[in-house]
Chimera marker file (.cmm) of the C-alpha trace (Angstrom):
<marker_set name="trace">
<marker id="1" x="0.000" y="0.000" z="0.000" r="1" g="1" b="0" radius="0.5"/>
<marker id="2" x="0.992" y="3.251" z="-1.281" r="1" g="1" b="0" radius="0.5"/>
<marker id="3" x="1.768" y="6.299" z="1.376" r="1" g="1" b="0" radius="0.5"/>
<marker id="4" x="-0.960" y="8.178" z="-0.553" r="1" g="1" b="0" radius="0.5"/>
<marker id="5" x="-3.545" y="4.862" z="-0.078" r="1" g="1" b="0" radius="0.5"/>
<marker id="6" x="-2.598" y="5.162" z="3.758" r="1" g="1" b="0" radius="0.5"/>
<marker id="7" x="-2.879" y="8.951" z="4.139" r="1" g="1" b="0" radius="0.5"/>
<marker id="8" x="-6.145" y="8.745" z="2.525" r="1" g="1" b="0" radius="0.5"/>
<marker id="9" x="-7.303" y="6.043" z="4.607" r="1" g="1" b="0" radius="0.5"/>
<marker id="10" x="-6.223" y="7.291" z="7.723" r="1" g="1" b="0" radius="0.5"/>
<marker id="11" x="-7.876" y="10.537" z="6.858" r="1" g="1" b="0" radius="0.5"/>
<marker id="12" x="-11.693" y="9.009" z="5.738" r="1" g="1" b="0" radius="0.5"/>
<marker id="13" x="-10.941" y="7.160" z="9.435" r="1" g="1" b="0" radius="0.5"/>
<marker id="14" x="-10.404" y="10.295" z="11.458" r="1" g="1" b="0" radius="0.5"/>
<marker id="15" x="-14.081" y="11.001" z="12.591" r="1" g="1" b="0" radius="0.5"/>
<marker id="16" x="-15.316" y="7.415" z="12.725" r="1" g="1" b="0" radius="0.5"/>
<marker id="17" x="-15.646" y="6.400" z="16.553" r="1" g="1" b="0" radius="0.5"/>
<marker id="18" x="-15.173" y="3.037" z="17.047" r="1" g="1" b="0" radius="0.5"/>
<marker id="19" x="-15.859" y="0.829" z="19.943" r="1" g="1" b="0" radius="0.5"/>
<marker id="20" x="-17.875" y="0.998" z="23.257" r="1" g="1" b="0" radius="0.5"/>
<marker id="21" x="-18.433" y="4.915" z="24.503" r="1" g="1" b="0" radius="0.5"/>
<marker id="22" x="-15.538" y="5.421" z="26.953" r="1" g="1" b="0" radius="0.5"/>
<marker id="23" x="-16.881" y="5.207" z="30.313" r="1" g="1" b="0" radius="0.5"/>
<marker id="24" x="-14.734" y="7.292" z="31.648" r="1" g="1" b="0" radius="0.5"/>
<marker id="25" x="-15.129" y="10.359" z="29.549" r="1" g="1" b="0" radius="0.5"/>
<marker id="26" x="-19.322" y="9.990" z="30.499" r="1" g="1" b="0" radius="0.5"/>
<marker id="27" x="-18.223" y="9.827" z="34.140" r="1" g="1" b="0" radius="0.5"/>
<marker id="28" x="-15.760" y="13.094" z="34.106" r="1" g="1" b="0" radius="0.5"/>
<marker id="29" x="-18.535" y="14.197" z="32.360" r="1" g="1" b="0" radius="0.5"/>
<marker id="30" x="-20.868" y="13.980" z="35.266" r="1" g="1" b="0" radius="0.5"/>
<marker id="31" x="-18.612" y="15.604" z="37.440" r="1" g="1" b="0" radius="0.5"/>
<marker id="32" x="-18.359" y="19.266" z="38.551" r="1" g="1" b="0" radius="0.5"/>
<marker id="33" x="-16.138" y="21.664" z="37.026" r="1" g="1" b="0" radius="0.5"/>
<marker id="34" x="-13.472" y="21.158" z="39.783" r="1" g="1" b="0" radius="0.5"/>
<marker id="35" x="-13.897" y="17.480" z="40.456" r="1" g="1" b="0" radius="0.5"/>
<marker id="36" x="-12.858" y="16.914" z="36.781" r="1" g="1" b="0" radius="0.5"/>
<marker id="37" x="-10.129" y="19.213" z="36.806" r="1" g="1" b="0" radius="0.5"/>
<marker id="38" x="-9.291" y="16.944" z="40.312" r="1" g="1" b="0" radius="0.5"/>
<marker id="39" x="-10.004" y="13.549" z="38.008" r="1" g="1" b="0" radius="0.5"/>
<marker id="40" x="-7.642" y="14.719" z="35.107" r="1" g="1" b="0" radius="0.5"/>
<marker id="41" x="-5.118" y="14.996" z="36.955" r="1" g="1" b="0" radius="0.5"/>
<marker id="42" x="-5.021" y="11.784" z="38.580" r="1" g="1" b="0" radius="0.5"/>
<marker id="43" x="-5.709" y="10.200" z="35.081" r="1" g="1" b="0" radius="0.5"/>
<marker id="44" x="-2.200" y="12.394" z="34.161" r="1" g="1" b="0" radius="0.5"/>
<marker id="45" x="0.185" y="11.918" z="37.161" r="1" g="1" b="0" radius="0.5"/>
<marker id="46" x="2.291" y="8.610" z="36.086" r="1" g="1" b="0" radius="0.5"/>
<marker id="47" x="2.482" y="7.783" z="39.875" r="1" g="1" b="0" radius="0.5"/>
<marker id="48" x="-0.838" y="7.044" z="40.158" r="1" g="1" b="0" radius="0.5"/>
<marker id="49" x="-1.742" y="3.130" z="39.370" r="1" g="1" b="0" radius="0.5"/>
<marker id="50" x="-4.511" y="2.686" z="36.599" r="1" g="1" b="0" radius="0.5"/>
<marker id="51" x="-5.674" y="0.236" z="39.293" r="1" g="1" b="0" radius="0.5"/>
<marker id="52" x="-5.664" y="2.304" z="42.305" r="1" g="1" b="0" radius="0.5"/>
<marker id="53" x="-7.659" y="5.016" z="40.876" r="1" g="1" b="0" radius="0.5"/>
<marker id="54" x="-9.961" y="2.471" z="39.368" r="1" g="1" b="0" radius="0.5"/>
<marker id="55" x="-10.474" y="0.709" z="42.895" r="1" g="1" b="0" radius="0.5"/>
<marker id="56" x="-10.947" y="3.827" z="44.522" r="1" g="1" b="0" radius="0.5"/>
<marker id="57" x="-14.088" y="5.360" z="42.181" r="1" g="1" b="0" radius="0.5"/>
<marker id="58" x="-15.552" y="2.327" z="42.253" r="1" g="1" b="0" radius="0.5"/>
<marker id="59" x="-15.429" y="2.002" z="45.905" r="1" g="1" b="0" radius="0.5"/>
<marker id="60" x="-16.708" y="5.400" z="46.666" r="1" g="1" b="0" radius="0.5"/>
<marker id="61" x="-20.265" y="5.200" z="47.719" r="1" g="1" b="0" radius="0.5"/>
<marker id="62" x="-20.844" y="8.658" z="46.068" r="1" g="1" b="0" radius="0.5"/>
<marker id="63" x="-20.270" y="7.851" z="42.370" r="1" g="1" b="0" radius="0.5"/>
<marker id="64" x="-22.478" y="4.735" z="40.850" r="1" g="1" b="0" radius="0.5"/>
<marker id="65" x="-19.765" y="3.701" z="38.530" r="1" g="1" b="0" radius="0.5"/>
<marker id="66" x="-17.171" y="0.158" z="38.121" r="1" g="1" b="0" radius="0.5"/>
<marker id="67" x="-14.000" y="1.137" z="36.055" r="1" g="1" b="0" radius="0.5"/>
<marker id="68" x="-11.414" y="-1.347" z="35.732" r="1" g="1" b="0" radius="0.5"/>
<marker id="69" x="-7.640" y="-0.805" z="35.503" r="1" g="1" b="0" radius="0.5"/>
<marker id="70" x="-7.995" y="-1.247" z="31.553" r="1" g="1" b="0" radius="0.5"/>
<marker id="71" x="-10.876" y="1.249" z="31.644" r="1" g="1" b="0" radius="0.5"/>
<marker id="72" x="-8.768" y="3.813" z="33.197" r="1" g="1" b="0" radius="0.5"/>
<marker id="73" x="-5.600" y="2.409" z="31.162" r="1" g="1" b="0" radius="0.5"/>
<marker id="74" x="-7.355" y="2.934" z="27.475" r="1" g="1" b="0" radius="0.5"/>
<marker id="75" x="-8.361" y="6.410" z="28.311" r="1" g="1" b="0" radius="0.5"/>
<marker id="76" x="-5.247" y="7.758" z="29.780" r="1" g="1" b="0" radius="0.5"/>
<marker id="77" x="-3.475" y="6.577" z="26.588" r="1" g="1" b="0" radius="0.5"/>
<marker id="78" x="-5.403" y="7.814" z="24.286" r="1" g="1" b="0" radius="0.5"/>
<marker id="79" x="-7.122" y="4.946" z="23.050" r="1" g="1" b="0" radius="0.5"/>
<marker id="80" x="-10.893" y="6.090" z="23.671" r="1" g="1" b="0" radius="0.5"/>
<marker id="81" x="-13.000" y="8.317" z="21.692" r="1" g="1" b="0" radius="0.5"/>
<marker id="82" x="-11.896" y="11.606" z="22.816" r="1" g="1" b="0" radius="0.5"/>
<marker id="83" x="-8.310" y="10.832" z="21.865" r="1" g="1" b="0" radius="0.5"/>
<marker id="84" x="-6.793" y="13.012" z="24.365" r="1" g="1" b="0" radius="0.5"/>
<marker id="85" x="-3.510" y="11.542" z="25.646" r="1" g="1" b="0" radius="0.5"/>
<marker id="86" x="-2.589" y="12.049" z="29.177" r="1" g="1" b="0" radius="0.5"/>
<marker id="87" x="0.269" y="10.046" z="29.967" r="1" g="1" b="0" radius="0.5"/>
<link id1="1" id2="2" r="1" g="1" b="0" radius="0.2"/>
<link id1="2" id2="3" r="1" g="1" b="0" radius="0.2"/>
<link id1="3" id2="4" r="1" g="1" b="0" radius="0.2"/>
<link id1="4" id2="5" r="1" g="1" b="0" radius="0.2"/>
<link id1="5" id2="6" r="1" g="1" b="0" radius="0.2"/>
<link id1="6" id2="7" r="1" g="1" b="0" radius="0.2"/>
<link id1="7" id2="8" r="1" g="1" b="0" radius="0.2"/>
<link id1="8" id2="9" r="1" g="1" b="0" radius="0.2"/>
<link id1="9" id2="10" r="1" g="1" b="0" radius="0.2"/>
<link id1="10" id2="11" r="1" g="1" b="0" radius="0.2"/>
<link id1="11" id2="12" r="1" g="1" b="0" radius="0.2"/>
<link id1="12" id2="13" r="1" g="1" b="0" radius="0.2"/>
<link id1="13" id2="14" r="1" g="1" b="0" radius="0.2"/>
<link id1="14" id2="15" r="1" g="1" b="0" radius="0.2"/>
<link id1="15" id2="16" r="1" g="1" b="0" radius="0.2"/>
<link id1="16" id2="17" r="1" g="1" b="0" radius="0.2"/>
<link id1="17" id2="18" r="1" g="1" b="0" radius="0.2"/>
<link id1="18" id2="19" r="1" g="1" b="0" radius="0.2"/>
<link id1="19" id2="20" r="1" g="1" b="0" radius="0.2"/>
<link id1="20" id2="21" r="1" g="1" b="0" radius="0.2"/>
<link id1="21" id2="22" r="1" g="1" b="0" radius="0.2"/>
<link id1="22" id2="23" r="1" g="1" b="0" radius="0.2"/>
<link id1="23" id2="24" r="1" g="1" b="0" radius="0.2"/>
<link id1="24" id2="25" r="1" g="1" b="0" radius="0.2"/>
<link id1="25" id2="26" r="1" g="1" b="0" radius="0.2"/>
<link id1="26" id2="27" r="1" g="1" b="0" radius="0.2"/>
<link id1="27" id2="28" r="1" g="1" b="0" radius="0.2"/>
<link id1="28" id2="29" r="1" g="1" b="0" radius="0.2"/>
<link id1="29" id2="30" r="1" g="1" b="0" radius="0.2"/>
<link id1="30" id2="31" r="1" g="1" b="0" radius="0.2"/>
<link id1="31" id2="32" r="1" g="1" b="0" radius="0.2"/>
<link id1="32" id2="33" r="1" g="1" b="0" radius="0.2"/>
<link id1="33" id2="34" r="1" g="1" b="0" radius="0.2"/>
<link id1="34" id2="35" r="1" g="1" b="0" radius="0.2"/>
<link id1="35" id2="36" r="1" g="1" b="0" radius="0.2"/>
<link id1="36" id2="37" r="1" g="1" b="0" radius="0.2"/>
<link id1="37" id2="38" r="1" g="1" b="0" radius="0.2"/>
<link id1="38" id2="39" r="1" g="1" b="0" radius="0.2"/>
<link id1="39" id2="40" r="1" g="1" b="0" radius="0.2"/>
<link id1="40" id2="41" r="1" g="1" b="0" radius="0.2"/>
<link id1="41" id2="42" r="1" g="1" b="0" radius="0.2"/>
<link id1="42" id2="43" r="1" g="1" b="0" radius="0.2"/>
<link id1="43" id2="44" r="1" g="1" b="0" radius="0.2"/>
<link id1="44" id2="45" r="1" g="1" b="0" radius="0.2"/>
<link id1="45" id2="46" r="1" g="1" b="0" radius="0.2"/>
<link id1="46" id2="47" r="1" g="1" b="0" radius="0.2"/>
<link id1="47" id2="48" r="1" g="1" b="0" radius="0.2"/>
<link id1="48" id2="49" r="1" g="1" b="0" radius="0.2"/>
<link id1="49" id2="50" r="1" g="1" b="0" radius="0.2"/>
<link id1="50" id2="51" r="1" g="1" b="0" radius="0.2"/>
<link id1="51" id2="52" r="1" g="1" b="0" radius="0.2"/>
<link id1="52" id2="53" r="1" g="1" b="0" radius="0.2"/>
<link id1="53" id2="54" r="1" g="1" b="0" radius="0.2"/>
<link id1="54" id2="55" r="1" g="1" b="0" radius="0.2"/>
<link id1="55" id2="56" r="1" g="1" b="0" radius="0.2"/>
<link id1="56" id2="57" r="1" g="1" b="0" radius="0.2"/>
<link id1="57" id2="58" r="1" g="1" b="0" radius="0.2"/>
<link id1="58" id2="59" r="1" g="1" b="0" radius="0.2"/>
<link id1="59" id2="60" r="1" g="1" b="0" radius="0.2"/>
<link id1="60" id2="61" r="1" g="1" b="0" radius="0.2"/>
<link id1="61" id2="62" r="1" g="1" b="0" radius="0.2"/>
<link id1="62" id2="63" r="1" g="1" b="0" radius="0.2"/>
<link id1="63" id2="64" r="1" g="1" b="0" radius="0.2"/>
<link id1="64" id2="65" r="1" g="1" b="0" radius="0.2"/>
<link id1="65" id2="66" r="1" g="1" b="0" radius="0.2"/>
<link id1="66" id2="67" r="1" g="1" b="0" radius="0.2"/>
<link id1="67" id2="68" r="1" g="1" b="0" radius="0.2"/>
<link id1="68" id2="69" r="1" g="1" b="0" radius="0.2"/>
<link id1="69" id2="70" r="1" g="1" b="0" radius="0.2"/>
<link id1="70" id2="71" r="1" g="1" b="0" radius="0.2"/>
<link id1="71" id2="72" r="1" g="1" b="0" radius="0.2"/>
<link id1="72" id2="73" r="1" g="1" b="0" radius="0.2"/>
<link id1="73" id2="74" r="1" g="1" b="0" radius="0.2"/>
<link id1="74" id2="75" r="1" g="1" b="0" radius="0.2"/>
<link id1="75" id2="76" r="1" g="1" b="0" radius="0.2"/>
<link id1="76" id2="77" r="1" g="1" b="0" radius="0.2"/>
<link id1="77" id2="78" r="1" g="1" b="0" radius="0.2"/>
<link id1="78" id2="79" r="1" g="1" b="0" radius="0.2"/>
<link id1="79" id2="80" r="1" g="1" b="0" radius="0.2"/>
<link id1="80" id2="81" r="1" g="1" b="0" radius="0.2"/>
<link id1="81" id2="82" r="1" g="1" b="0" radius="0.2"/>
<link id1="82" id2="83" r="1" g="1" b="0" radius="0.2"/>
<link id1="83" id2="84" r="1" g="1" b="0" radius="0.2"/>
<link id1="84" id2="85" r="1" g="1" b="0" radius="0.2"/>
<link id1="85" id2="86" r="1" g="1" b="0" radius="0.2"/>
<link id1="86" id2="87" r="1" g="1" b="0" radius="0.2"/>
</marker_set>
């Protein structure tokens, strides 16, 4: 395949979402203003453990949410719908 072929491909992909909504991007969402800006930077500090943070939300009795450590892991990188890298 031809540089061009990819380009054009990659381009016509660009806006498609694929997958599952990202769970976490509904739940930040949800939050307050400052709770998110909180949130973000958890989801950005590389000392936090995808599976602490995980463990923690879901174990808070005020948010009705279940992340897993792959949940957390495929939004920090990237890897969700709103693309936004954070580690």
């Amino acid at each position: 395949m031809a540089i061009a072929e990819i380009t054009r491909k990659i381009q016509s992909d660009k806006g498609t979402v694929k997958g599952p909504p990202c769970t976490v991007c509904a739940f930040i969402g949800s939050l307050t203003d400052k709770e998110a800006v909180a949130l973000n930077e958890l989801l950005s500090d590389p000392a936090v453990r995808y599976s602490t943070l995980a463990e923690s939300i879901s174990d808070d009795p005020d948010y009705d949410v279940r992340f897993d450590a792959g949940t957390i892991s495929r939004h920090v990188r990237g890897r969700c719908s709103a693309r936004q890298k954070l580690r």
